[in-house]
N, C-alpha and C positions, 0 to 999 in steps of 0.2 A: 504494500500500500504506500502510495502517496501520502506525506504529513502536508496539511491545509496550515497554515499560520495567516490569520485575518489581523485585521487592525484591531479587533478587539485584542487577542493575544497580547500585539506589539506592546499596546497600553498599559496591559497586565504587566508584563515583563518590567518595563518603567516604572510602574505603582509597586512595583515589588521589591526592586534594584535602587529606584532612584536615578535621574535624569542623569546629574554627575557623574553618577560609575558606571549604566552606559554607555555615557559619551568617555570617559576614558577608557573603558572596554576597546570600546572602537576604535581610539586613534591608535591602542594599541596591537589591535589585530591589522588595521591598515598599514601601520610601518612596518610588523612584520614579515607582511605578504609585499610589498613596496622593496624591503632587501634583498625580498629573494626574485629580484627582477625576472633575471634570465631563466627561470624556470617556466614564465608564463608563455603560450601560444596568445598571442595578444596583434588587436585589429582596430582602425579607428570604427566609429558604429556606424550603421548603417542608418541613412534620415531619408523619410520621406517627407518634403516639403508642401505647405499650401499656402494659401496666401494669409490662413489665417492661425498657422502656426509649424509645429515640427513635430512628426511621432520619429520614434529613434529604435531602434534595437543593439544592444550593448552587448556581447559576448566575449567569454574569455576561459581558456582553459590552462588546469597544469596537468601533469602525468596522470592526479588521480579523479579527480573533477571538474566539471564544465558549471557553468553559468554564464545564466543570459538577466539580463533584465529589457523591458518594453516599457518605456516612458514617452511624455507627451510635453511638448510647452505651446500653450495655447494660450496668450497672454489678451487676449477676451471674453474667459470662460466665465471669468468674476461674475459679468453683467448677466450671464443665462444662469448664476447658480451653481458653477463648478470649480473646482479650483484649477489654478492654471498647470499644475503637474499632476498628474498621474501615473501611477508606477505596478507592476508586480514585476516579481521576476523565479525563474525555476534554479534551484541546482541538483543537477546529476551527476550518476558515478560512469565515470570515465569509458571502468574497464566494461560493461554492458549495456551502454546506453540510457539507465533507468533512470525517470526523474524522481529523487529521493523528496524535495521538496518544493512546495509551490507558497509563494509568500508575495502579502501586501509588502509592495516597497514606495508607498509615498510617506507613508510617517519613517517609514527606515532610510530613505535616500537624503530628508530633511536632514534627520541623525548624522549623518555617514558625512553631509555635504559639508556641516558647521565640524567636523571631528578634522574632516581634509584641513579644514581652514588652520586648523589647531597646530598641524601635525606642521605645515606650513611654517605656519608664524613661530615654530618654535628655533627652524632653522636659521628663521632669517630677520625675525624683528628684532631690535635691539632687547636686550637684557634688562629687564625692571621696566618693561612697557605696562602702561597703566591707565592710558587714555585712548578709547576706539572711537571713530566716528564709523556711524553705520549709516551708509545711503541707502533706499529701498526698505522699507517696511514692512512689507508684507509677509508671505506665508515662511518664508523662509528667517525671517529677520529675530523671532525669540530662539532659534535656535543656536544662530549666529552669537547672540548674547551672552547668552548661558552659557555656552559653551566657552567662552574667550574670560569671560567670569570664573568659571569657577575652575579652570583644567590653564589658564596662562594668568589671571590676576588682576585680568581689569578691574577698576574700582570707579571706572568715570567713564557713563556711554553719553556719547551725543546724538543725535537723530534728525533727519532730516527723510521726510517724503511728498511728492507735489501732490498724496492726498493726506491731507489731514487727519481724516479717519484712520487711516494706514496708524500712521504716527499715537493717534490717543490709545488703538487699540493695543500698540506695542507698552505704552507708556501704563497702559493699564495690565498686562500680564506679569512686569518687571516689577510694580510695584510693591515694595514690603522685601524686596533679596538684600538678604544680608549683606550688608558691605558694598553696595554695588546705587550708586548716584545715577542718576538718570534723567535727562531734559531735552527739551526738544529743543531745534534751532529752524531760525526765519529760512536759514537759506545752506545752498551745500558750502559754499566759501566760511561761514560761520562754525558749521560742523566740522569740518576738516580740522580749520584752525587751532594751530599746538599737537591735535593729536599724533600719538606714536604707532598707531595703526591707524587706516580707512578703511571699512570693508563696504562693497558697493554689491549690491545685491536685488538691480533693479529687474523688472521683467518684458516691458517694452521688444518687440522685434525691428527693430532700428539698431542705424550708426547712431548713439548718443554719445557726446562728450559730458559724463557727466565729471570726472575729474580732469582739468586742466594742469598746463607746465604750472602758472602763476598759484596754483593753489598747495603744490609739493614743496615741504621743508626737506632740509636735509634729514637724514635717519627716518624717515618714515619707511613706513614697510606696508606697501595697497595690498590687499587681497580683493582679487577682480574678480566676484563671481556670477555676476550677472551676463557677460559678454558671452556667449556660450553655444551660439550656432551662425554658418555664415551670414551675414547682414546686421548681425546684433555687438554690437560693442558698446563701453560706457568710457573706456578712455583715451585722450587724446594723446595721437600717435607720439608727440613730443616726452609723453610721460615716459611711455616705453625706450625713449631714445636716451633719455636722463638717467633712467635706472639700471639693474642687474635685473633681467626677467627669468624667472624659474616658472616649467610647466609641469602637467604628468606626463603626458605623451604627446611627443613633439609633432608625427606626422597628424594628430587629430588637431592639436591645438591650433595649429599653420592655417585647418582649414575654419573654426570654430572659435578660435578664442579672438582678445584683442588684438592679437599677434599678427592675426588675417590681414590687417592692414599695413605691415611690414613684410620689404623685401625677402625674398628668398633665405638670404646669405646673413638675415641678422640673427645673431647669437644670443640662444639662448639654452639654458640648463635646465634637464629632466630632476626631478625630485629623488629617483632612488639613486640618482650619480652621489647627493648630497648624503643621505642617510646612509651609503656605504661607504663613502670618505673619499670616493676618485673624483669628487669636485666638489669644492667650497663654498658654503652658503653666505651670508652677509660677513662680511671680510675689515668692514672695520666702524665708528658707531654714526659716521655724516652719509653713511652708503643707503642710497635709496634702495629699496629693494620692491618688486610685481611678484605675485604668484596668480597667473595668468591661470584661472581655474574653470574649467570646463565639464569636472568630473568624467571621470572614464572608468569601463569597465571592474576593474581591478578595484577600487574600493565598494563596489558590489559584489563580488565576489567572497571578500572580508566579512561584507555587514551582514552576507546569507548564511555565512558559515556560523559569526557568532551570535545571531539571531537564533538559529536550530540548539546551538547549543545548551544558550541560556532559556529556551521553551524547553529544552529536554531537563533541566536543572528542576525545572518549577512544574513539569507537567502537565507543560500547556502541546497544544497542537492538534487537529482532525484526523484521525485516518479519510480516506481518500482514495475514491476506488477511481485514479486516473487514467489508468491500463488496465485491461482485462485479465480476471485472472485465468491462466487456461491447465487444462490437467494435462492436454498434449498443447506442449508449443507450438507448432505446425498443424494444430487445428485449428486458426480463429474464425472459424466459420461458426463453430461450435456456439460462441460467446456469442453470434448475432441469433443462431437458428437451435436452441437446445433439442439434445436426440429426442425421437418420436413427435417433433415438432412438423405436422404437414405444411407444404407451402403452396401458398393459395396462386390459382391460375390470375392473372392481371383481367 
């Protein structure tokens, strides 16, 4: 059988665990699978575009397991009542095809996306950073928070989104966390200002510039994770040209990330170059640093594996009859037509 893992599980698992030590769970299960790079069969994903958004299919394998995840950005969904991502995704074992498990991944890619951010800023924002500004409010933006709160030490977020709503709603989830200040700002130039990280997490399918040269101090450290399919970026090519850019996978980000607006030949660095040590993340504390983030397979892969685990810890999960089960394998006739089953003339 098939294990079903629903969004209720996910919840479960969080109401059980606590928000904090899944998302450190995860940035640890992602860095571990991020070192062992060269073991993955790894592919940019696959998008089919419309005009009024992107469905993607994400797959990745190593020796002993496949997964895939199918997500959506539809950054019009809001107004019909849907949200602008949508996710599940399967993992199977290798050696016979099986799909061992089938699981929600929009509240898990949320998880998985703010943990990348983590694993990120640990490489490369200066040391003792304590002030984020977060562009983009929405669905994605309490995670982004929390996460950078309680797993790196932010103690001062600033906010900034051109819907206000966006913004009360954030300002209202955050309210009452321990140790952690929180205000809105009139404008993004306002937010930015001072702080030691920006994480821009807008959803729009546009070229937006929403970070400008004139808006970067020195030692800041962007995490860009809103630019994230071709035609969509949030910052202006000059940022990129001022900074050290770090991605996860360079031929996906080339075509997906902010990057897409930069020649061929401009240089930038993979993330497990950094966490294995054959190349150097923020190198000294006036160094701007981009983590040009687009999410790719491989932290899917992470979040499927330690999502199953911590459901089998707690005793959550469906059986799932998603294959037939057959008494001869070479009969699935069997499974549609049970013996002494007559079949009727059309």
């Amino acid at each position: 059988m098939t294990t079903l893992l629903t969004t209720h599980d996910i919840s479960r698992i969080v109401a059980a665990r606590g928000l904090p030590e899944v998302l450190r769970r995860l940035v640890a299960a992602i860095e571990a699978d991020f070192r062992r790079w060269p073991e993955f069969d790894k592919s940019a994903r696959v998008a089919s575009h419309s005009a009024n958004g992107v469905i993607e299919l994400m797959p990745i394998a190593d020796a002993a397991q496949y997964s895939f995840k199918y997500v959506n950005g539809h950054p019009g969904n809001t107004a019909l009542g849907l949200s602008t991502v949508m996710a599940f995704g399967v993992l199977a074992d290798v050696a016979t095809g099986r799909p061992e498990m089938l699981s929600e991944l929009t509240l898990t890619t949320a998880m998985r996306t703010a943990a990348t951010s983590v694993m990120a800023a640990k490489l490369l924002a200066r040391p003792g950073a304590r002030t984020m500004a977060l562009i983009g409010n929405g669905a994605q933006s309490e995670f982004q928070a929390l996460a950078f709160h309680h797993l790196l030490g932010i103690r001062e977020l600033r906010l900034f989104d051109t819907d206000p709503a966006a913004t009360a709603k954030l300002l209202r989830h955050l309210r009452g966390v321990p140790g952690l200040q929180v205000q809105g700002c009139a404008s993004i130039a306002d937010a930015v200002r001072g702080a030691d990280i920006v994480t821009t997490v807008t959803a729009d399918k546009c070229n937006a510039t929403i970070i400008t040269p004139d808006m970067v101090e020195p030692g800041m450290h962007i995490n860009g994770v809103g630019g994230d399919c071709p035609g969509k970026t949030e910052l202006h090519p000059g940022v990129l040209l001022a900074a050290s850019v770090f991605v996860e996978y360079e031929p996906q980000s080339r075509i997906e990330g902010d990057l897409q607006q930069m020649p061929a030949d401009f240089a930038v660095t993979e993330l497990w170059r950094v966490l294995t040590g054959l190349a150097a993340g923020r190198t000294w504390a006036g160094e701007v640093t981009v983590f040009d983030s687009v999410g790719f397979a491989l932290e899917d892969f992470s979040a499927l594996r330690l999502m199953r685990d911590m459901a089998h810890e707690l005793g959550l999960g469906t059986p799932l009859a998603l294959i037939p089960a057959l008494a001869d394998p070479k009969d699935l006739f069997a499974a549609l037509v049970p013996a002494g089953t007559q079949l009727r003339a059309a």
